[in-house]
C-alpha positions in Angstrom: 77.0 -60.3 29.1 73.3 -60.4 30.6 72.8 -57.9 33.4 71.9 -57.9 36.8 68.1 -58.2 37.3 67.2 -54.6 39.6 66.9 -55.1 42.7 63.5 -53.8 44.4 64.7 -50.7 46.0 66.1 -49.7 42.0 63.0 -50.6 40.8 60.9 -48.2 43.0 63.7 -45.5 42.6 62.2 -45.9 38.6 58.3 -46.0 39.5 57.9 -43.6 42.4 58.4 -40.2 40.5 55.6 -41.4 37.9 53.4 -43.0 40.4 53.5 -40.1 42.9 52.7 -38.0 40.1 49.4 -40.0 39.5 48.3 -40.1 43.3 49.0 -36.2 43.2 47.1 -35.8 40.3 43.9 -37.8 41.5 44.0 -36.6 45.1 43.8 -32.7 42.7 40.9 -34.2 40.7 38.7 -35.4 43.8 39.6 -32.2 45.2 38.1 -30.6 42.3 35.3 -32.8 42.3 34.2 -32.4 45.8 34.8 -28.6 46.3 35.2 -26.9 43.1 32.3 -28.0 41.3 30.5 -25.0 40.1 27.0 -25.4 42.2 23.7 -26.0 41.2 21.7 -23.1 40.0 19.5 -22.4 43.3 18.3 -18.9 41.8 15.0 -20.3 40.2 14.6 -22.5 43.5 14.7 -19.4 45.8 12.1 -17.6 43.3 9.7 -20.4 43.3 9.6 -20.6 47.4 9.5 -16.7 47.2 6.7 -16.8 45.0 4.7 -19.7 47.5 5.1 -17.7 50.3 3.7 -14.4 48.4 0.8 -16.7 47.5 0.2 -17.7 50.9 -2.6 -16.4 52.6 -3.7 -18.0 56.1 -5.4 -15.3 57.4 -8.5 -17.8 58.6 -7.5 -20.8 60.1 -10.8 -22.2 62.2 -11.7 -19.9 64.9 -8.5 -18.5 64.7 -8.0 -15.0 62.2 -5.0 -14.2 61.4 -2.7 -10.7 60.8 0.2 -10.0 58.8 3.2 -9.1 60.9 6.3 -7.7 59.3 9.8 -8.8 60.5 11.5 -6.3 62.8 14.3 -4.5 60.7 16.7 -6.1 62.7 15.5 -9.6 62.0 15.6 -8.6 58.6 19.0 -7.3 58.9 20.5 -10.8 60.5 18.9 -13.0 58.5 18.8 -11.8 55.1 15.6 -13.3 54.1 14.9 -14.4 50.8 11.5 -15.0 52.0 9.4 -15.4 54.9 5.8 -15.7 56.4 4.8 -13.8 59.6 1.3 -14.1 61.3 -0.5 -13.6 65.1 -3.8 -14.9 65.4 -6.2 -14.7 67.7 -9.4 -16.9 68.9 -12.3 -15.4 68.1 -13.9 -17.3 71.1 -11.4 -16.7 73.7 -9.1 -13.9 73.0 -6.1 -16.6 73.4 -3.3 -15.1 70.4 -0.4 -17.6 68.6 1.7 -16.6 66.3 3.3 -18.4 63.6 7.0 -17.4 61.6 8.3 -18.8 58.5 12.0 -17.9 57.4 13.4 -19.0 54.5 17.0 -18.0 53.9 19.0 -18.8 50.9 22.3 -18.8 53.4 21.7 -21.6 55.4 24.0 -20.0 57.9 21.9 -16.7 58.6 19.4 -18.8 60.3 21.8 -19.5 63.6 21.3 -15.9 64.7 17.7 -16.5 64.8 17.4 -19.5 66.6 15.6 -19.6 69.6 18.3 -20.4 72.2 20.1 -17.5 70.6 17.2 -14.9 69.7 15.3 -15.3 72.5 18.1 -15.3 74.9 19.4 -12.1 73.1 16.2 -10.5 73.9 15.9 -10.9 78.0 13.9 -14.2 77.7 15.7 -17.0 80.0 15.4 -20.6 78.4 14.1 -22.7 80.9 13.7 -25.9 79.1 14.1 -28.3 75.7 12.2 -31.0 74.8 12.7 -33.0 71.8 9.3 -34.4 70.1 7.7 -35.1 67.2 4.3 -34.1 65.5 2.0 -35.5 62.9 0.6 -33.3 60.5 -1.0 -35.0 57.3 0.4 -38.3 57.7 3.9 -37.3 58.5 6.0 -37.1 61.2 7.4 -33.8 61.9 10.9 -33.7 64.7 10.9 -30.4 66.9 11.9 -29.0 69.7 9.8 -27.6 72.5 11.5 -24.8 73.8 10.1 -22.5 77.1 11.1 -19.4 77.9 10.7 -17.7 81.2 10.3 -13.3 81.5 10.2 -11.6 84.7 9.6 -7.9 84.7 8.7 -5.6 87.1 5.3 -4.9 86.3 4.7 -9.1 85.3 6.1 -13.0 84.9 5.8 -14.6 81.7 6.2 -18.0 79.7 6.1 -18.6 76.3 6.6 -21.9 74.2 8.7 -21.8 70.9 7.6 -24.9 68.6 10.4 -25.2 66.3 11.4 -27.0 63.4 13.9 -26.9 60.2 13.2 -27.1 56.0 15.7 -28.0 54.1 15.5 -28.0 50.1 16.4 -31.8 50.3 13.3 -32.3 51.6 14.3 -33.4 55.1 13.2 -31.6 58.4 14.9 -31.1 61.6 14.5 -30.6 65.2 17.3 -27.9 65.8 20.7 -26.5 64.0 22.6 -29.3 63.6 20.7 -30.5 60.4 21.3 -26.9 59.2 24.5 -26.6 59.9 25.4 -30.0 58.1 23.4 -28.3 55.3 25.4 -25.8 54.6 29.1 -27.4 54.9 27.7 -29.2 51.4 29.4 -27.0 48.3 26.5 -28.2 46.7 23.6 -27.9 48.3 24.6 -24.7 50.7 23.4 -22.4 48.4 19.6 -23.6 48.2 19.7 -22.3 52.1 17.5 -23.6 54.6 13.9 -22.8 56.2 12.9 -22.0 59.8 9.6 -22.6 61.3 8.2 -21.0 65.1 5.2 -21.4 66.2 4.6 -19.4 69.3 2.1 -19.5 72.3 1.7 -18.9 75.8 3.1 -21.9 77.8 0.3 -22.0 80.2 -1.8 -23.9 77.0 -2.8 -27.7 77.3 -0.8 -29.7 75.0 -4.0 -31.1 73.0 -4.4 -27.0 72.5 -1.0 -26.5 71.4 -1.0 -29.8 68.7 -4.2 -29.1 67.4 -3.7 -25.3 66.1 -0.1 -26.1 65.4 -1.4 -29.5 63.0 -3.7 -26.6 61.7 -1.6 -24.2 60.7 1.2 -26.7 59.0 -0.9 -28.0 57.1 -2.5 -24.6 55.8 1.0 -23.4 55.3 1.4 -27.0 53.1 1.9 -25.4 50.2 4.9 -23.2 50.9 6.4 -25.9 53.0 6.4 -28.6 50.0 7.7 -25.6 47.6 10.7 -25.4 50.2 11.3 -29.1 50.0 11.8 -29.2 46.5 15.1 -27.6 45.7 17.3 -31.0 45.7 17.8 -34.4 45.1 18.8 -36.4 48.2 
């Protein structure tokens, strides 16, 4: 006597132990993939940006000699530096001073301490304004943010201007943490950290001022900059 064909619901009583098997298993395998990958060596990365930035020299830039500044210890204590690149210089014709900082960290993380909203803030400064912009230095376009800061003490009033950008190893640049921070939620790419750049001035300077020593300095500081761009493959 023939039987019964199965009706549909017997049927998936039959295939849904087996097939929710397989979806377990590949959901566990893309897991895997996506967060349990071991990483990418960063090590020799980090050594050749540390090694760039020990080469770096920039103490004469035009008019304009530069000094090597050393990190505060408690800069060096938040951020954890792998490497990094401080220097004031002054105008031999005017007296006018800049500075310039370069951080690079291998935790991409350890740069939001030292951001300028935050640091600055942290330190009595008030911010008084942001202005996204952009820069050409070498025949690239470079996104920052113009920040200002505002002092007032009792023995004087003060603004400064915090030029500031982000490195990351994939050889992008940003304006402000948000590239960072994207940066760093990557399994794979976190580890390679992320770069910080500042250059400082009195506000009271003319923007032609400003851009011209800034485009200056970038692209003395080229070498180090392309070294930190070089750690992955978009």
């Amino acid at each position: 006597m023939t039987k019964p064909p199965a009706s549909r619901s017997g049927l998936w009583k039959v295939a849904a132990p087996p097939a929710l098997t397989l979806l377990l298993l590949g959901g566990a395998l893309a897991d895997k993939v996506k967060y349990h990958l071991p990483p990418a060596d960063a090590a020799p990365y980090h050594a050749r940006v540390k090694a760039a930035a020990d080469a770096l020299t920039m103490f004469n830039v035009g008019p304009w000699i530069g000094t090597r500044q050393d990190l505060p210890p408690a800069a060096v204590r938040l951020l954890h530096p792998n490497t990094s690149v401080s220097r004031q210089y002054q105008d031999v014709r005017t007296g006018r001073t800049a500075s310039l900082l370069i951080v690079q960290c291998e935790d991409a993380r350890d740069l939001i301490g030292h951001y300028p909203p935050v640091c600055y803030v942290a330190h009595g400064w008030s911010l008084r304004s942001k202005v996204p912009t952009e820069r050409e230095v070498a025949g690239e376009t470079i996104p920052l943010t113009q920040y200002t800061f505002t002092s007032s003490r009792m023995d004087r009033s003060s603004e400064l201007r915090v030029d500031n950008f982000m490195v990351l190893p994939d050889g992008q640049m940003g304006r402000d943490m948000d590239s960072v921070e994207a940066a760093a939620q990557n399994y794979r790419r976190k580890f390679f950290g992320a770069a910080q750049v500042q250059f400082i001035t009195d506000a009271e300077w003319g923007e032609a001022e400003r851009e011209d020593l800034f485009r200056q300095l970038i692209e003395a500081a080229g070498p180090l900059l392309h070294e930190m761009r070089s750690g992955v493959k978009q």
